[in-house]
N, C-alpha and C positions, 0 to 999 in steps of 0.2 A: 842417240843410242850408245853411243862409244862413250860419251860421260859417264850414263849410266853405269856400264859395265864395267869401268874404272872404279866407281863406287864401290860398287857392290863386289866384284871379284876378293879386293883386299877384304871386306867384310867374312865373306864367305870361310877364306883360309882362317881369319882370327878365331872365328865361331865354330873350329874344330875342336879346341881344346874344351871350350862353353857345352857342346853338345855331349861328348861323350857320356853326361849324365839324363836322363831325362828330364825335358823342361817344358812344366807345366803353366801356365801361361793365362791370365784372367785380367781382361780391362773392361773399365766401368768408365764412364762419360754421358757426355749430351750428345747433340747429334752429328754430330762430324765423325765420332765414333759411331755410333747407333746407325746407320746411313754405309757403315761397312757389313753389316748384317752379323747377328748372335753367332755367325759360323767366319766372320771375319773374310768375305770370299767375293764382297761386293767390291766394283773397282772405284766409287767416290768415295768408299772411306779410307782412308790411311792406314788401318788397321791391317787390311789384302793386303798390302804392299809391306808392311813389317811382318805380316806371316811370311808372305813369299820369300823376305830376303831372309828371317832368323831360321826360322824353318823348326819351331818349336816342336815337342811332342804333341803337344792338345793346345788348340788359342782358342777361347770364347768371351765373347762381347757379352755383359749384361748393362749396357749403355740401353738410356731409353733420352730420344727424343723431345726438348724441353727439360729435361734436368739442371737441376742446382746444389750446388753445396748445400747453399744457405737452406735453413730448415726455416720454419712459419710457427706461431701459436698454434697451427690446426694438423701439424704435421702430425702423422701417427706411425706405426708400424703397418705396412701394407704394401703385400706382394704379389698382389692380384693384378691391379691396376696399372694400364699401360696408354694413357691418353696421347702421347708423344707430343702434348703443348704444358708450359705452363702449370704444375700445380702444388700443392698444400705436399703432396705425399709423393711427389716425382722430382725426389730428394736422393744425391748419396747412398743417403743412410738406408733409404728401402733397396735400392742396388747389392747394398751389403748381408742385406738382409735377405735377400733371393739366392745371391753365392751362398751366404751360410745354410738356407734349405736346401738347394743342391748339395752341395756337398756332402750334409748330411744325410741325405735320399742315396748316397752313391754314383751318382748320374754327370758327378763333375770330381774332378780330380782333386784333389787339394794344391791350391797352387806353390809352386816355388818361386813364380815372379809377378806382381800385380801392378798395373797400371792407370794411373787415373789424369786422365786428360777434360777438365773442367772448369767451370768459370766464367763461360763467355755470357751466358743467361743471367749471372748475380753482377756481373758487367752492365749488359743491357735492360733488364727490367729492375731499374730499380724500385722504381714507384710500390712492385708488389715485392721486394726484398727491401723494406729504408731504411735495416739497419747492415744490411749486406759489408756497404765498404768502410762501415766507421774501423777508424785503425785502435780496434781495443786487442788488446792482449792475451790470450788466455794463461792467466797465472797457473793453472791445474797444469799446463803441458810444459811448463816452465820449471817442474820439479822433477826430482827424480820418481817419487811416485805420480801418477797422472788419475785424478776424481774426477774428472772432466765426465765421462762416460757412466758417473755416479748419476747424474741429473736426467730430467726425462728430456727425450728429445725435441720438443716443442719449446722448451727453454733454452735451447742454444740455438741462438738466433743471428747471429754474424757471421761471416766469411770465415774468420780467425778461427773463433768454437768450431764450427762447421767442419772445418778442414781437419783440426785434430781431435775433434771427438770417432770421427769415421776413420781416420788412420788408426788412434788408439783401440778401438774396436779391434780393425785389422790386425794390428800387433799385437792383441792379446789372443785371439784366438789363430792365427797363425805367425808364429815367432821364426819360422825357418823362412818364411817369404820374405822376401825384397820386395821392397813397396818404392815404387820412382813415382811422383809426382811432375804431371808436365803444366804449365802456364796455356789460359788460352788462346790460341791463331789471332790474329789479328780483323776486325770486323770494322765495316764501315757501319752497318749499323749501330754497336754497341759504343763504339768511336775510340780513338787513341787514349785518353783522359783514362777512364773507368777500365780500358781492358789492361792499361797499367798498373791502375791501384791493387784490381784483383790478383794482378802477377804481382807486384810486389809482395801482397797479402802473401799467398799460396809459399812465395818462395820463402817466405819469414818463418813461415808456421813450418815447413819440410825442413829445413835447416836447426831448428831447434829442436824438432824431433828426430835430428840425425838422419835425415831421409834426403835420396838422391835429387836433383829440382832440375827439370831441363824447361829452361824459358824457350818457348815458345814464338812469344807476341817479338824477341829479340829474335831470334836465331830458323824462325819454320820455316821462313819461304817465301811468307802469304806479304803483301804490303797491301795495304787496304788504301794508301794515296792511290796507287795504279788502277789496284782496283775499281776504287771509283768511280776511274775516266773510263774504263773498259773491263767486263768482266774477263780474267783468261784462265789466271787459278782457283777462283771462286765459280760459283754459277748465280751469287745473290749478294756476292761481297761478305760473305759467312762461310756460308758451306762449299766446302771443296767442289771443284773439277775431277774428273779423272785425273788429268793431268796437275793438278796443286796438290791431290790425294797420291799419287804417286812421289812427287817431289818432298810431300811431307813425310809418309810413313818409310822412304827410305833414309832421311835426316832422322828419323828417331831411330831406326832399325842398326845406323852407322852408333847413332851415342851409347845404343842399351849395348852393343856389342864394345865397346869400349867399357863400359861400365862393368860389365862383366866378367873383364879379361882378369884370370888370376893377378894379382901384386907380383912385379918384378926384382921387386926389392928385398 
């Protein structure tokens, strides 16, 4: 507890200056987010624990269970649909696409800071993602103007496309939002190999579009060797504990408040 609160206190004083504005607050993910519930207030997702400590205006999850970057040939536009395993359309890009109906409806704020913590699913299922971790490029988000978001969504079919079609999206339709990109926790099931390649992917593509990148799979907490032997931060060597959900969402809640901090210079 006195860690803790060693943490968190310095946070709280820097996030003085961060708050005096309102801050509106919208993360999209798979289930380690999704598992903290759309009000952000469940204690195994990480997400409770970076409300509690930032202490935002508005935070709401449009994380759904089983999500992927990576988009399918069968992927479509679809906002209905909420299977929480696995599928063609429980992708990103329909996440973004539910924000954007809210918001528009009025029922969601427009965010000033968004966050997307993903990857572990285009990690581990490959078989149904096989072009997931090819390391191809996307030339369109390598230019100063970005076409990428020109093409229908079922033909951007990689990690790489995946990752910057849905941020440029983001960016075009919200230009005053901060978009931080995180890497996914580390998984025994999806295993060290692939939840690397994904973080290297993720953090290639946020970098080149000038986007914040906090690794994860290096830096959360989780070690999936320990794991292994004994679940403590996990409850399935994936998904968070209370206790792994605490230790993570207050390591991101320390970086976003860092990140935040006006330039000193």
């Amino acid at each position: 507890m006195r860690l803790l609160l060693s943490l968190v206190f310095p946070m709280m004083m820097a996030l003085t200056t961060v708050a005096q504005k309102p801050l509106h607050v919208v993360i999209l993910g798979d289930s380690n987010t999704w598992i903290g519930g759309d009000d952000c207030d469940q204690p195994q997702g990480w997400n409770k624990w970076f409300k509690d400590v930032v202490q935002p205006t508005t935070c709401k999850s449009y994380a759904r269970s089983g999500a992927t970057w990576t988009n399918t040939p069968q992927t479509r536009r679809n906002t209905q649909e909420n299977i929480e395993v696995l599928g063609n359309d429980n992708v990103i890009y329909n996440q973004i696409c539910r924000l954007q109906e809210a918001i528009d409806s009025g029922i969601q704020h427009t965010p000033q800071l968004i966050l997307i913590l993903a990857g572990t699913n285009d990690a581990w299922f490959t078989k149904a993602r096989p072009k997931a971790l090819s390391r191809s490029v996307c030339k369109a988000c390598s230019t100063d103007c970005c076409t990428i978001t020109d093409r229908p969504v079922n033909e951007v079919l990689t990690l790489t496309e995946s990752v910057c079609y849905g941020c440029e999206l983001l960016k075009a339709a919200y230009p005053e939002a901060r978009i931080i990109l995180f890497t996914p926790l580390q998984s025994v099931a999806a295993g060290t190999e692939n939840i690397t390649k994904a973080s290297d992917i993720i953090e290639d593509c946020g970098r080149r579009m000038g986007l914040s990148v906090i690794r994860l799979d290096k830096n959360g907490g989780i070690d999936a060797a320990k794991e292994k032997v004994k679940y403590h931060l996990t409850i399935d060597g994936t998904h968070t504990s209370e206790a792994g959900a605490r230790l993570v969402g207050t390591y991101i809640a320390q970086q976003i408040t860092n990140l935040l901090q006006p330039s000193t210079r």
